[in-house]
N, CA, C and O atoms as a GROMACS GRO file, in nm:
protein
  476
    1UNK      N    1   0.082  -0.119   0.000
    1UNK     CA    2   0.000   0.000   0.000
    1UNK      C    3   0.086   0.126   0.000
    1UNK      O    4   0.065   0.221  -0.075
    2UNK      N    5   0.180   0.120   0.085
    2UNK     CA    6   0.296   0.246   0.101
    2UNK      C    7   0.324   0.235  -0.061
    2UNK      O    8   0.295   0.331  -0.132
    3UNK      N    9   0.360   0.160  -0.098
    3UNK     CA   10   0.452   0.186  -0.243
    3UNK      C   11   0.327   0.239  -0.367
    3UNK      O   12   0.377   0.294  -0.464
    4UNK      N   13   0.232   0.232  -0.367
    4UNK     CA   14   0.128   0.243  -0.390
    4UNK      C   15   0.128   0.436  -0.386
    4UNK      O   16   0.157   0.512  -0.479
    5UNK      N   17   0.094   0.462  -0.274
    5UNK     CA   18   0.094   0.611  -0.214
    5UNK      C   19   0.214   0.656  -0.235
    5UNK      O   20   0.199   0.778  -0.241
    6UNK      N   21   0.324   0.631  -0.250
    6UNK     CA   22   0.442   0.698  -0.293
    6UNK      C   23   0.444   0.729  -0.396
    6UNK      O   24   0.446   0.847  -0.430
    7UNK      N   25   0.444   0.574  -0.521
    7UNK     CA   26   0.411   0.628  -0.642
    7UNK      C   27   0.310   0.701  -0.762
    7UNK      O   28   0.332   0.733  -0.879
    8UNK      N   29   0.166   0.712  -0.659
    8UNK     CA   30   0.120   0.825  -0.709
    8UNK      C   31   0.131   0.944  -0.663
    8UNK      O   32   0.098   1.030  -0.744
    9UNK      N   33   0.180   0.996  -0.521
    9UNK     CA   34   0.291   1.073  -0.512
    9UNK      C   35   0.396   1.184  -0.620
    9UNK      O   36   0.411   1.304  -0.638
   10UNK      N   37   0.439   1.082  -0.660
   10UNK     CA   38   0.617   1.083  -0.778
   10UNK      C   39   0.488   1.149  -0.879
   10UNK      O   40   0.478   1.271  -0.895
   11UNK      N   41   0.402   1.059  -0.939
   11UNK     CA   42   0.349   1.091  -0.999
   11UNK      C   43   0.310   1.213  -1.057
   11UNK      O   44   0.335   1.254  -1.170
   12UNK      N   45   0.232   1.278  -0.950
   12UNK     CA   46   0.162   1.397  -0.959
   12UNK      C   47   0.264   1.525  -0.901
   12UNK      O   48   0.265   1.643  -0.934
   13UNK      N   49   0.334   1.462  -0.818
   13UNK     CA   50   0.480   1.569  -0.824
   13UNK      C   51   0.530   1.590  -0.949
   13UNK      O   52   0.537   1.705  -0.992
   14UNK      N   53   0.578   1.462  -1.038
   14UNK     CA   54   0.599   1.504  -1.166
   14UNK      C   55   0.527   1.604  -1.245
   14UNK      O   56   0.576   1.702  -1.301
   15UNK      N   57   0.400   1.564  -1.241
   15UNK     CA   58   0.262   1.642  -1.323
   15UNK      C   59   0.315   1.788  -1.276
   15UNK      O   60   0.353   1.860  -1.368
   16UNK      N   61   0.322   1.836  -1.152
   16UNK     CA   62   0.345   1.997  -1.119
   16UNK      C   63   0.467   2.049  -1.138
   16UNK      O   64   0.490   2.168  -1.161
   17UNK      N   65   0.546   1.964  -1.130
   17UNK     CA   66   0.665   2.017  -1.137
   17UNK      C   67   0.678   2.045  -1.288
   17UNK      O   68   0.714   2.161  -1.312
   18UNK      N   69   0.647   1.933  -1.445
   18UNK     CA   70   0.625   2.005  -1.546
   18UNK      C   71   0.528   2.073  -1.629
   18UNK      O   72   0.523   2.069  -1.752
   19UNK      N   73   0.442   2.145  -1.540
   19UNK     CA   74   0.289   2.190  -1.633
   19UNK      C   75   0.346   2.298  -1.584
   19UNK      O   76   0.449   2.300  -1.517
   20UNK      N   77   0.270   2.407  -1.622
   20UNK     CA   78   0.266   2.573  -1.602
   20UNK      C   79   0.145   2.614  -1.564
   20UNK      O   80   0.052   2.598  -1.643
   21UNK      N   81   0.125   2.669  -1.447
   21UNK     CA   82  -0.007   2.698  -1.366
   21UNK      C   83  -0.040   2.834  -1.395
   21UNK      O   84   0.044   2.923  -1.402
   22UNK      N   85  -0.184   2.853  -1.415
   22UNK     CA   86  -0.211   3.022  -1.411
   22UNK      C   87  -0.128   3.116  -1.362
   22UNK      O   88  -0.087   3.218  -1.417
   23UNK      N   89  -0.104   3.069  -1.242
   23UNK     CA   90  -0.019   3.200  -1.207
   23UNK      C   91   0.138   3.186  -1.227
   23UNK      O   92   0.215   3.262  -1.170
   24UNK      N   93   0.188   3.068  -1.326
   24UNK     CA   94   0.329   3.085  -1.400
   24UNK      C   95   0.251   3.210  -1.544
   24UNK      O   96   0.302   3.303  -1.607
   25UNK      N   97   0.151   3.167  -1.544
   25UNK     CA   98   0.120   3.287  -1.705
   25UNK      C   99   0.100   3.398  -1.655
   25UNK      O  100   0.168   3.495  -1.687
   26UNK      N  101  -0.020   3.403  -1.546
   26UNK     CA  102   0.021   3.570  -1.539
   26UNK      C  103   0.141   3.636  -1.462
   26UNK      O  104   0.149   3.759  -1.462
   27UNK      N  105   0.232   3.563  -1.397
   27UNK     CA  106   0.359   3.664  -1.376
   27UNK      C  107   0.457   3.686  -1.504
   27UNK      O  108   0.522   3.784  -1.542
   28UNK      N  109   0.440   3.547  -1.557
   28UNK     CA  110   0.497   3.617  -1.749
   28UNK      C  111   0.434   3.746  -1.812
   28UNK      O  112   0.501   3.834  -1.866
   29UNK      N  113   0.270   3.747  -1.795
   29UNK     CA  114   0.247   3.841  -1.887
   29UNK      C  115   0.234   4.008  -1.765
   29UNK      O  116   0.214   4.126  -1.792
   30UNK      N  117   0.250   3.959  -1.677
   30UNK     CA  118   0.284   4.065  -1.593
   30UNK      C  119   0.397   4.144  -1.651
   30UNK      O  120   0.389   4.255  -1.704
   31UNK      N  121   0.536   4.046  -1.628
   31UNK     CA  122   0.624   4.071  -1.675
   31UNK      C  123   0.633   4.152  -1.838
   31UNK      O  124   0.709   4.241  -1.877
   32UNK      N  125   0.538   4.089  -1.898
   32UNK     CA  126   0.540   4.099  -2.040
   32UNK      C  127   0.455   4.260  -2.062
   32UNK      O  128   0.470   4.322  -2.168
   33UNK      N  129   0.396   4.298  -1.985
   33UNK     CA  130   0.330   4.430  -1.963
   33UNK      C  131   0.383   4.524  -1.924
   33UNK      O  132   0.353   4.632  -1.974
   34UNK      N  133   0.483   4.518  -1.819
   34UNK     CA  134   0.606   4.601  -1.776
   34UNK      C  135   0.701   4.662  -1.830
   34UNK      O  136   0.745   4.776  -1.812
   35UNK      N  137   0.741   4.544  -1.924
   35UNK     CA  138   0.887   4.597  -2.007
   35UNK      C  139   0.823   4.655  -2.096
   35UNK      O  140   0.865   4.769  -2.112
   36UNK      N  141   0.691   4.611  -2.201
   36UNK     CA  142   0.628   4.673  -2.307
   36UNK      C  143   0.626   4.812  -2.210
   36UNK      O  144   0.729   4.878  -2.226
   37UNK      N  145   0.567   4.848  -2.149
   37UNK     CA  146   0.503   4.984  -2.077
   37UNK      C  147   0.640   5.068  -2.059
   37UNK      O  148   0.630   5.190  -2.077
   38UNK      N  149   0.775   5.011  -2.023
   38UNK     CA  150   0.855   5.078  -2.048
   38UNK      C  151   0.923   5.105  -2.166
   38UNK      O  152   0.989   5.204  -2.196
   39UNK      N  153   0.891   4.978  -2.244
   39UNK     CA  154   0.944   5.002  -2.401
   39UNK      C  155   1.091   4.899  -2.342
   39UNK      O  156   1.196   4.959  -2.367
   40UNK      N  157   1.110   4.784  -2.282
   40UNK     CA  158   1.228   4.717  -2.254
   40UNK      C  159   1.183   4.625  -2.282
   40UNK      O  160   1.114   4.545  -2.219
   41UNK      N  161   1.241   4.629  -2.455
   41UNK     CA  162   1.137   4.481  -2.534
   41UNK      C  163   1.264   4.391  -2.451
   41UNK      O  164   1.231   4.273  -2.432
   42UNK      N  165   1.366   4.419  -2.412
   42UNK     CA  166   1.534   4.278  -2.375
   42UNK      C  167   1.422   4.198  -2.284
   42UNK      O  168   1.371   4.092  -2.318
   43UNK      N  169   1.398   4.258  -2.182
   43UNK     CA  170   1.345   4.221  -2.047
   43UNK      C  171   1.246   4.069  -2.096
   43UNK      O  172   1.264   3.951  -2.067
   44UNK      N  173   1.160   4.122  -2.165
   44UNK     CA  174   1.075   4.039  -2.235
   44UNK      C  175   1.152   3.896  -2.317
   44UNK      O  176   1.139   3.777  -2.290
   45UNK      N  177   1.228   3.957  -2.414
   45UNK     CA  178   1.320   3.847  -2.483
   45UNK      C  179   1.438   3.783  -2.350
   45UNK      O  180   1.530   3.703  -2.366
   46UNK      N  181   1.417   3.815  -2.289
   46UNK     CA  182   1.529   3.726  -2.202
   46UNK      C  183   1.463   3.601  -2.119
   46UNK      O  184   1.507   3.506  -2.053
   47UNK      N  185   1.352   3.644  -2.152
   47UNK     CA  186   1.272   3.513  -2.076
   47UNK      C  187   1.224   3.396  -2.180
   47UNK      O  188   1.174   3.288  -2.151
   48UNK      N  189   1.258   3.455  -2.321
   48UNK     CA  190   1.238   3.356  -2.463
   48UNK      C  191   1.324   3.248  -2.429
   48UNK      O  192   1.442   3.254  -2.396
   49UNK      N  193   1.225   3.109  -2.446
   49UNK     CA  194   1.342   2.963  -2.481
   49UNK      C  195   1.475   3.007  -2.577
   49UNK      O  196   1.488   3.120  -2.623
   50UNK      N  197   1.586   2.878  -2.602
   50UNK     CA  198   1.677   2.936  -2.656
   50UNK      C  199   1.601   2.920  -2.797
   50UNK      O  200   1.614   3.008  -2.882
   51UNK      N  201   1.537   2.827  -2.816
   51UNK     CA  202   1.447   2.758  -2.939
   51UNK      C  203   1.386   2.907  -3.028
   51UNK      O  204   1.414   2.940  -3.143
   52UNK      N  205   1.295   2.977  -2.926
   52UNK     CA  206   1.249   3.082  -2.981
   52UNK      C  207   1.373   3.208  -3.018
   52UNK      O  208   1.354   3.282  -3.114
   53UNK      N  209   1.488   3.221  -2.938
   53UNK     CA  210   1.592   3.322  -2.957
   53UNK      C  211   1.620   3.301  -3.102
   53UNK      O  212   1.585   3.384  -3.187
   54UNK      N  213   1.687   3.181  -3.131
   54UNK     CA  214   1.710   3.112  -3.278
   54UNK      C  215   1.593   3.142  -3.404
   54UNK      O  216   1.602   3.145  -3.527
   55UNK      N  217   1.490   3.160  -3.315
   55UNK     CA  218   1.384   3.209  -3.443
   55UNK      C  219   1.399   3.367  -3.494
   55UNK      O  220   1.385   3.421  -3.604
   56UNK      N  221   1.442   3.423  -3.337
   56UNK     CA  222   1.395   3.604  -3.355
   56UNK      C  223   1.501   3.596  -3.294
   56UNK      O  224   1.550   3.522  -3.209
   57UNK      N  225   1.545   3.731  -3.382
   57UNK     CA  226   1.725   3.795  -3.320
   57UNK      C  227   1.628   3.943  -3.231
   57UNK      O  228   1.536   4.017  -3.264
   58UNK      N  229   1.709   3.928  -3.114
   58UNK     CA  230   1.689   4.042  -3.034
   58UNK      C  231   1.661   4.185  -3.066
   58UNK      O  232   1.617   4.253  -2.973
   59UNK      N  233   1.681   4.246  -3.189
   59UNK     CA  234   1.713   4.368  -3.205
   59UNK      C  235   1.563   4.400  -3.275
   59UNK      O  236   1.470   4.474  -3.245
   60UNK      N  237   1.589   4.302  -3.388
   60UNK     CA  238   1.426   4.300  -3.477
   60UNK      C  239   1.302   4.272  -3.363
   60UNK      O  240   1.198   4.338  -3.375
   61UNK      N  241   1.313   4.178  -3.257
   61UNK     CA  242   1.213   4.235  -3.162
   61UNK      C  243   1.210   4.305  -3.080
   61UNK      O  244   1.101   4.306  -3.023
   62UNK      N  245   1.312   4.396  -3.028
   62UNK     CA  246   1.288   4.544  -2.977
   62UNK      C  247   1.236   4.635  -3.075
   62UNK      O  248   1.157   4.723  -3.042
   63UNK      N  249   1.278   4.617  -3.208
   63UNK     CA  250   1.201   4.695  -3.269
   63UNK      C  251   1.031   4.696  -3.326
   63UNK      O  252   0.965   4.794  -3.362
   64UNK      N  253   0.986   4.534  -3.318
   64UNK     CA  254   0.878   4.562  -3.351
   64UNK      C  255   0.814   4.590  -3.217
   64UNK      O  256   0.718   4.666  -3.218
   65UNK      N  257   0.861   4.533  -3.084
   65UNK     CA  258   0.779   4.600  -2.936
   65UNK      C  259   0.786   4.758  -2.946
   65UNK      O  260   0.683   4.824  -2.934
   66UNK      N  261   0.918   4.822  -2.972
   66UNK     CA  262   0.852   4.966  -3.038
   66UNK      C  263   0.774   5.050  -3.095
   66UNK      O  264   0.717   5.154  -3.059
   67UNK      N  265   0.783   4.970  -3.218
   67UNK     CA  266   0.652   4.985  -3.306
   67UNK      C  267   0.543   4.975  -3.262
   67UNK      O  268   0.455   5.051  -3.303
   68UNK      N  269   0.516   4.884  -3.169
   68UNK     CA  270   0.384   4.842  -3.180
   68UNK      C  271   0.348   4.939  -3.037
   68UNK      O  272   0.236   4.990  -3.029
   69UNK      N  273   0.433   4.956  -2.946
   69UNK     CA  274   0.416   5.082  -2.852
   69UNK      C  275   0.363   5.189  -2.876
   69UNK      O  276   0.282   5.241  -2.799
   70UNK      N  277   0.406   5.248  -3.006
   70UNK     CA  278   0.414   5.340  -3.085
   70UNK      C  279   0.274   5.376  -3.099
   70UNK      O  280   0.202   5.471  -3.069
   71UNK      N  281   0.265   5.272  -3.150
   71UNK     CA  282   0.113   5.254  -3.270
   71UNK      C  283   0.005   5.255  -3.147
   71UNK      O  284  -0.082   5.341  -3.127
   72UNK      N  285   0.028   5.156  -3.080
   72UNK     CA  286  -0.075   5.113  -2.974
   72UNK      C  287  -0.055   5.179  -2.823
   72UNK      O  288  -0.153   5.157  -2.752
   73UNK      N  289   0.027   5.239  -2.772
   73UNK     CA  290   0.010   5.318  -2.650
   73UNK      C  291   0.047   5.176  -2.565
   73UNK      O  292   0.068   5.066  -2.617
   74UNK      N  293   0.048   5.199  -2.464
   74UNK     CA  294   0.046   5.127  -2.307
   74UNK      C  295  -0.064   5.061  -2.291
   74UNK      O  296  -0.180   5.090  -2.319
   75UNK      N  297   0.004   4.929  -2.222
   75UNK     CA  298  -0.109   4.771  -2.246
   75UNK      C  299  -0.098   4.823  -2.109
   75UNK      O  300   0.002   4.849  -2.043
   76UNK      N  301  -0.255   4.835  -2.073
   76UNK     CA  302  -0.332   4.845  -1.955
   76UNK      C  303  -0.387   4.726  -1.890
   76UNK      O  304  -0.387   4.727  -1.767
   77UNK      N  305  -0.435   4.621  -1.951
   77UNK     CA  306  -0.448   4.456  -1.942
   77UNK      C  307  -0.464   4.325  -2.002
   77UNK      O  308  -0.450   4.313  -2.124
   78UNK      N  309  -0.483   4.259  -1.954
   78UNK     CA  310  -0.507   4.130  -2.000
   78UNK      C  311  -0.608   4.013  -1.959
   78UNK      O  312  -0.604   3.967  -1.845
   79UNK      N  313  -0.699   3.968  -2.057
   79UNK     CA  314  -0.761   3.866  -2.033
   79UNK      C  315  -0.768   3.715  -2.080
   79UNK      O  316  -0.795   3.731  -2.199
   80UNK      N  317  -0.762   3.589  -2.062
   80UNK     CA  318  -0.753   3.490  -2.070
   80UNK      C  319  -0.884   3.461  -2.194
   80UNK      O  320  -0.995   3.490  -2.150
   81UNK      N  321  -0.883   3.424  -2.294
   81UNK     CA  322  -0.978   3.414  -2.352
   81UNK      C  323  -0.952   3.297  -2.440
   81UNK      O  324  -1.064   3.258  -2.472
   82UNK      N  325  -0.889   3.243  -2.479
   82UNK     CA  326  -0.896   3.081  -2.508
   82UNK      C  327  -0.735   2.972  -2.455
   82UNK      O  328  -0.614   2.995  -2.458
   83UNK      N  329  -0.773   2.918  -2.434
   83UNK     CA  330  -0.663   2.789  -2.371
   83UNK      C  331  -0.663   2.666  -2.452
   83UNK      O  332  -0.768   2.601  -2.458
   84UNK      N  333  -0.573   2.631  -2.505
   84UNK     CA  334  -0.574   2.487  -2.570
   84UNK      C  335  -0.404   2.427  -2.512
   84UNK      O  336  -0.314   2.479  -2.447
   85UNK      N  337  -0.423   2.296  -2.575
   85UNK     CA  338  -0.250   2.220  -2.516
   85UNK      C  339  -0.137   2.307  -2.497
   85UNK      O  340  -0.050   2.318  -2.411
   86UNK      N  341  -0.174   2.383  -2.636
   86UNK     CA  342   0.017   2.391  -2.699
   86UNK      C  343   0.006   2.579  -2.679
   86UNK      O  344   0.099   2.638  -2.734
   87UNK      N  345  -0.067   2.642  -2.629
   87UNK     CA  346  -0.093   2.814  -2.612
   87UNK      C  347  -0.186   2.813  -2.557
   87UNK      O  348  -0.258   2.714  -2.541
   88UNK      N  349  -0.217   2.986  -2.490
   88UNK     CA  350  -0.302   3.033  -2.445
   88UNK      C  351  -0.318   3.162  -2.491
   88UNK      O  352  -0.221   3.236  -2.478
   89UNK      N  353  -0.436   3.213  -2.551
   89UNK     CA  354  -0.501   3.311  -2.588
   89UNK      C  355  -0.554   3.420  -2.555
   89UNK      O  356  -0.676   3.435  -2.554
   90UNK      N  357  -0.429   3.555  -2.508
   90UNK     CA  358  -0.470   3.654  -2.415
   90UNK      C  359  -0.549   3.742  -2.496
   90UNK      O  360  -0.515   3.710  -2.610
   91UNK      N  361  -0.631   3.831  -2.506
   91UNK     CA  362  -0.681   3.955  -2.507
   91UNK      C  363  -0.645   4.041  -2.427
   91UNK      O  364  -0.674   4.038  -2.308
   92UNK      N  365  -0.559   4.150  -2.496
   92UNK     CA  366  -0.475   4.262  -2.468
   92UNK      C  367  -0.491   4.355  -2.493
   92UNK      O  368  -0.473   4.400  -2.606
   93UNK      N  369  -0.554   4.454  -2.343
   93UNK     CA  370  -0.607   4.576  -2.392
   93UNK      C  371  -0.490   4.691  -2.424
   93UNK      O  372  -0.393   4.673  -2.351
   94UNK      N  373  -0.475   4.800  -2.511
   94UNK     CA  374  -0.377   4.902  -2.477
   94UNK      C  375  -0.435   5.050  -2.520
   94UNK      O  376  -0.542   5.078  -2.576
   95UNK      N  377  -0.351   5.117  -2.484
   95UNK     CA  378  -0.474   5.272  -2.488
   95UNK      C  379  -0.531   5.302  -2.648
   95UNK      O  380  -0.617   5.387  -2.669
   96UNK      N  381  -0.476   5.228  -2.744
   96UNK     CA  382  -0.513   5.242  -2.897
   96UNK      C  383  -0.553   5.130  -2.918
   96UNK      O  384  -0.518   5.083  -3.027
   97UNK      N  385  -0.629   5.053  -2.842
   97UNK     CA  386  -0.699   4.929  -2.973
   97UNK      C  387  -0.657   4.794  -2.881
   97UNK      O  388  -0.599   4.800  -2.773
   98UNK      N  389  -0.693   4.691  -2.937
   98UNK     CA  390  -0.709   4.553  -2.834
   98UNK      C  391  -0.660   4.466  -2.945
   98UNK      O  392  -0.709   4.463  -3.058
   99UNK      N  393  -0.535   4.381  -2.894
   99UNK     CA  394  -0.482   4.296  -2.955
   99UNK      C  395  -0.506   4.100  -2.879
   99UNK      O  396  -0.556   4.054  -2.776
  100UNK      N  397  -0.435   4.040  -3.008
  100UNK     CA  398  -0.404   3.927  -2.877
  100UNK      C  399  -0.264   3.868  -2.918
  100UNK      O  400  -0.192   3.877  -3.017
  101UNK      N  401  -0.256   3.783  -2.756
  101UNK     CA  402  -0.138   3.725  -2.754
  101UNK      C  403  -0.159   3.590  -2.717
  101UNK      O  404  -0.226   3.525  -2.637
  102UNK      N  405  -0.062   3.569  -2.822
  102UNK     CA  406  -0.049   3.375  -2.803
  102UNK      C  407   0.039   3.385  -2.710
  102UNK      O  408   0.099   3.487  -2.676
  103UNK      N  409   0.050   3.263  -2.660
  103UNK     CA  410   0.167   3.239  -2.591
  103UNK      C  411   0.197   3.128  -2.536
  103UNK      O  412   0.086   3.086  -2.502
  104UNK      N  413   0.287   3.041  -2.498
  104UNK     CA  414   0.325   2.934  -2.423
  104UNK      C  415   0.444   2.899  -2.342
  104UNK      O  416   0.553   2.900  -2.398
  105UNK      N  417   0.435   2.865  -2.206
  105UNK     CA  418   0.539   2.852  -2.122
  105UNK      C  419   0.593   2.725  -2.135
  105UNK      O  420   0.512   2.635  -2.115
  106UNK      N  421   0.728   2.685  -2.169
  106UNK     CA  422   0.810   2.591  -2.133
  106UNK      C  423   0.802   2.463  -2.009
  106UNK      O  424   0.696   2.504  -1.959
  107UNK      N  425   0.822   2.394  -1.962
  107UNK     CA  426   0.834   2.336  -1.854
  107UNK      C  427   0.936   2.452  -1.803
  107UNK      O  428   0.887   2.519  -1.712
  108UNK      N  429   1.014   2.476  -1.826
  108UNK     CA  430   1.104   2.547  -1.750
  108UNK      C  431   1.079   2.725  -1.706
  108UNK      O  432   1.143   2.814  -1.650
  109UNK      N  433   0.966   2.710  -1.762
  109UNK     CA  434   0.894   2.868  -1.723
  109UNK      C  435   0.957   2.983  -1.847
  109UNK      O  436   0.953   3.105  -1.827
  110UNK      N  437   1.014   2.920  -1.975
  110UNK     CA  438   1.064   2.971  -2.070
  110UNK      C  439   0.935   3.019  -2.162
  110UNK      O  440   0.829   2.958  -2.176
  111UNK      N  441   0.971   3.141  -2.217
  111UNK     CA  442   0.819   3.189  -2.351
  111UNK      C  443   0.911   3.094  -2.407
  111UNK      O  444   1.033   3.086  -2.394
  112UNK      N  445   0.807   3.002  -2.491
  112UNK     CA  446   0.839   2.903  -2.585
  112UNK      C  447   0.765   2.987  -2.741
  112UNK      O  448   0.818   3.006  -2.850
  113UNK      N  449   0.681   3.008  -2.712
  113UNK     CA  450   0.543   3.032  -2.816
  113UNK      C  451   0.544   3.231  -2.757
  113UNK      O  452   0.512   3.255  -2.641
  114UNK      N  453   0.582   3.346  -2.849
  114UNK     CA  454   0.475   3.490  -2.845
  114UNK      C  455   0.470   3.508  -2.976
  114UNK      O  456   0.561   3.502  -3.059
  115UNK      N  457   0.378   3.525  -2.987
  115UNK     CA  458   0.295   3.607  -3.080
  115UNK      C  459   0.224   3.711  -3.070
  115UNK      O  460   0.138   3.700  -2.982
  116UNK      N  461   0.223   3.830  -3.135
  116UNK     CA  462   0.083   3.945  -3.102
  116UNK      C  463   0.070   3.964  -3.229
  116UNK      O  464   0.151   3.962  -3.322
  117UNK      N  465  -0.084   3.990  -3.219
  117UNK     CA  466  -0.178   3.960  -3.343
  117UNK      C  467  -0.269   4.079  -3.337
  117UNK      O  468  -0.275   4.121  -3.221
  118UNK      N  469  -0.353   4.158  -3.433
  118UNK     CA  470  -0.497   4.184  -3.462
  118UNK      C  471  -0.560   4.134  -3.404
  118UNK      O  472  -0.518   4.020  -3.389
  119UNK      N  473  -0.676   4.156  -3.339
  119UNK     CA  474  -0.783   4.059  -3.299
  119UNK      C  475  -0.968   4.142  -3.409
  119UNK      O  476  -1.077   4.085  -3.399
   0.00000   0.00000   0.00000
């Protein structure tokens, strides 16, 4: 019976230790609201997997978080509006217009997955 209770235990320790819980997403997009609001697209890219770095060179995304600062003013919030396996689907308000953001955390609490989109 002990070995039993241990190993579903291990189990579900495993399960938490690699899933990403609501509140691993919103201190990302906390995070991810901050640096935008200051315009410190690094802050943001430093929390990118290395997977995603290799996709986007640092400079081209400070510049489009600029741009899109620019265009769109200061992201005031965020709402959860669809969830599936592989992302989650924010609605992002900012003082010019409402976007969204994909996104997905790593096991390791890495942005694996950003995207910002039109909505």
């Amino acid at each position: 019976m002990k070995k039993i209770i241990i190993s579903l235990g291990a189990v579900f320790l495993s399960f938490s230790m690699f899933s990403q819980t609501k509140e691993d997403y919103k201190g990302t997009l906390n995070l991810v609201k901050e640096a935008f609001n200051k315009k410190e697209g690094s802050l943001i890219y430093q929390k990118f997997s290395s997977n995603l770095k290799k996709e986007l060179q640092e400079a081209s995304f400070k510049k489009m978080i600029d741009s899109l600062h620019s265009d769109k003013g200061k992201m005031s919030g965020y709402e959860l509006i669809m969830e599936e396996e592989k992302e989650k689907n924010y609605l992002v308000e900012f003082d010019n217009g409402t976007m969204l953001i994909l996104i997905h955390l790593s096991p390791k609490g890495e942005i694996s997955l950003f995207n910002i989109k039109d909505y």
